[in-house]
N, C-alpha and C positions, 0 to 999 in steps of 0.2 A: 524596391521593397516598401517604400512610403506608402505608394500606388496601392498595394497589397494591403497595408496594416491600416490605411484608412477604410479599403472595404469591407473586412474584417466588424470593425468597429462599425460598418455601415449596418450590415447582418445583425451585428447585435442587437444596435440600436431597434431594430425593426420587432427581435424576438424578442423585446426585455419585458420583461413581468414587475412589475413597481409591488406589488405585495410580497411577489416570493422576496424579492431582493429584501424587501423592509423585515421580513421574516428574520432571512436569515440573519443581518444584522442583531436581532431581538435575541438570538439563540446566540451570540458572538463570532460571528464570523468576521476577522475584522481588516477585510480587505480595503483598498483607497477607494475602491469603485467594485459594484457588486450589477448586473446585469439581470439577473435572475431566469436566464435561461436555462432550460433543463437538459438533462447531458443527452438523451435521444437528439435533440437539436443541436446540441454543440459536434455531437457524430457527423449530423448531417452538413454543420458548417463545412469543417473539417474539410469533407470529400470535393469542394470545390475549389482550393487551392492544393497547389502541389508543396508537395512536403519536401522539406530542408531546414539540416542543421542553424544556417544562418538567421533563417524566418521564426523556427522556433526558440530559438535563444534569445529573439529581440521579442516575441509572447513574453516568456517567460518573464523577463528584466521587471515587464508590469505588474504594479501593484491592484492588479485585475484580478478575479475568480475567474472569469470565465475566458481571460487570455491566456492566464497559467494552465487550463484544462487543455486550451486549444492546442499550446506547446508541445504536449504530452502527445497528442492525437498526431500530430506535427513533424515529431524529429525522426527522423530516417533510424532505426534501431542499430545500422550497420554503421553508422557516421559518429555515433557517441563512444566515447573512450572514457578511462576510468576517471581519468581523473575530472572530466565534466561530468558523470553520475554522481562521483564523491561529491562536489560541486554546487549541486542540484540540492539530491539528499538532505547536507546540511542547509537548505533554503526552505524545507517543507516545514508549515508551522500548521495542520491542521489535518485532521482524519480522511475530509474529503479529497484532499492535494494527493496524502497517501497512497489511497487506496486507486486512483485516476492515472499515477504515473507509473504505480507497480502492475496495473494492469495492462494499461493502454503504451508501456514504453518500458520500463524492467526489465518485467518477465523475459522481455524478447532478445536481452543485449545477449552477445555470446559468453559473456564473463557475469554473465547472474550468479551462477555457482560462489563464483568467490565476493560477490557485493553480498549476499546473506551472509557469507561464515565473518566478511570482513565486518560489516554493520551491524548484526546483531552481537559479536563481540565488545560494540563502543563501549566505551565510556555513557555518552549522551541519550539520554535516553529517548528523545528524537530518531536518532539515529536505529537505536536499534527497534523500535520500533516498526520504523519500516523494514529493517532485515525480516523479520519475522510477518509483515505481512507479503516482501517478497517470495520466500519460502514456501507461502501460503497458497501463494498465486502460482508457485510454478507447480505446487501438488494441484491445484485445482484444473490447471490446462492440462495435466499429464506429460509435463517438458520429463525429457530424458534427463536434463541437468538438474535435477531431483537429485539422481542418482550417482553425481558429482558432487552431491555437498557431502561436507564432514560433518552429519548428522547427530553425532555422537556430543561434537561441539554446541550445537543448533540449538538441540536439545536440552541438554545441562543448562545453557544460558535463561533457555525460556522456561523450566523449570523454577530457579531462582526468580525469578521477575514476574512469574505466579503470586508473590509472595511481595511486587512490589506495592507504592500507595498508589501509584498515579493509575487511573482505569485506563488511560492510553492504553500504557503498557505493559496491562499483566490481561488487558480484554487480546490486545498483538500476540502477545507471548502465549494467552490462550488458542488462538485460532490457529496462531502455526502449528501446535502438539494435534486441535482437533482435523484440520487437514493433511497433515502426514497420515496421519493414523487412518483414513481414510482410504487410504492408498492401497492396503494391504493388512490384513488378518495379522501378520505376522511383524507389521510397525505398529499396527491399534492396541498389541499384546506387548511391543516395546516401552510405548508410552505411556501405559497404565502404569507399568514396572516402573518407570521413572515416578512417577507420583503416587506411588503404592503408600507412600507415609502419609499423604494426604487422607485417606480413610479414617483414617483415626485421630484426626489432627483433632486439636483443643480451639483451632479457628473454623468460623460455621460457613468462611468462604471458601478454604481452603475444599473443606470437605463438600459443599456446593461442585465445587470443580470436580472435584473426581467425583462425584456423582452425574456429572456433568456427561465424562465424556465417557466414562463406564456405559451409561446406557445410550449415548451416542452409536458406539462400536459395537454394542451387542444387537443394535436393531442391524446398523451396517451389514454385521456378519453373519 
């Protein structure tokens, strides 16, 4: 695995971008080491070693961007169990991690269904966060395990958290209600009704949002 994780680091070495990296730093990203490869290239890393739990678990341990992405690209979807997504999950400190592993490795476990209903009920707002951009991502592929969540839950949670301060979390909590609704005429008309008070709300964000996805759904439909 050394043999591996120093080629790895060779690849990088070779793409790395000294402004993007200094960028991202600038913007706070605040990994120990930042590379500045762009994720088309970290794809294309990716496809030249073979994927495994154990390769991708020693990615990840690093206080790397661009070895934590590779992880994600990495871990065999079939090999991860719950309680290393729980694991994971609580490890994720930044938008980009989010949105990378909910795509490139979430989406695809067989227990997605229950990492949303479980994660976006946290506590941590972390946490649910990513539920919600899980959610997001499995209406966006068209997974059948959409149709195994307790939506009902999902919903009401991201609701409330419309309403929170942090923009993480109520921009997550938005994107889950605006990709559901996406899905179907007859979920885009659920999730209005879920934020129908928002029309009239006496906050100018709240009524933002439901203008928001109001005319999202109506061009949709």
């Amino acid at each position: 695995m050394e043999t591996t994780i120093r080629a790895i680091r060779t690849d990088l070495r070779l793409s790395m971008n000294g402004p993007v990296a200094a960028g991202m730093r600038k913007m706070g990203v605040s990994y120990r080491l930042i590379f500045g490869v762009d994720l088309p290239r970290l794809q294309e890393i990716s496809r030249k070693y073979e994927p495994g739990a154990a390769l991708a678990e020693r990615l990840w341990s690093e206080d790397a961007r661009e070895l934590k992405i590779l992880a994600t690209l990495l871990y065999p979807p079939g090999e991860m169990n719950v309680e290393a997504a729980n694991r994971w999950v609580e490890q994720i400190d930044n938008q980009e991690l989010r949105e990378q592993v909910c795509k490139n490795l979430f989406e695809k476990l067989p227990f997605a269904n229950e990492a949303v209903e479980n994660w976006s009920a946290c506590e941590e707002n972390g946490i649910r966060a990513t539920g919600y951009w899980l959610f997001a991502r499995l209406c966006i592929s068209g997974s059948a395990l959409v149709d195994k969540v307790d939506s009902v839950q999902v919903l009401q949670c991201a609701v409330a958290d419309l309403k929170a301060d942090s923009p993480m979390l109520y921009q997550s909590a938005l994107g889950a209600l605006r990709f559901f609704g996406r899905t179907s005429r007859q979920r885009s008309e659920r999730v209005l009704w879920e934020v129908s008070s928002f029309e009239s709300s006496s906050c100018s964000r709240e009524r933002e949002m439901f203008d928001q996805l109001k005319c999202e759904f109506d061009y949709s439909w």
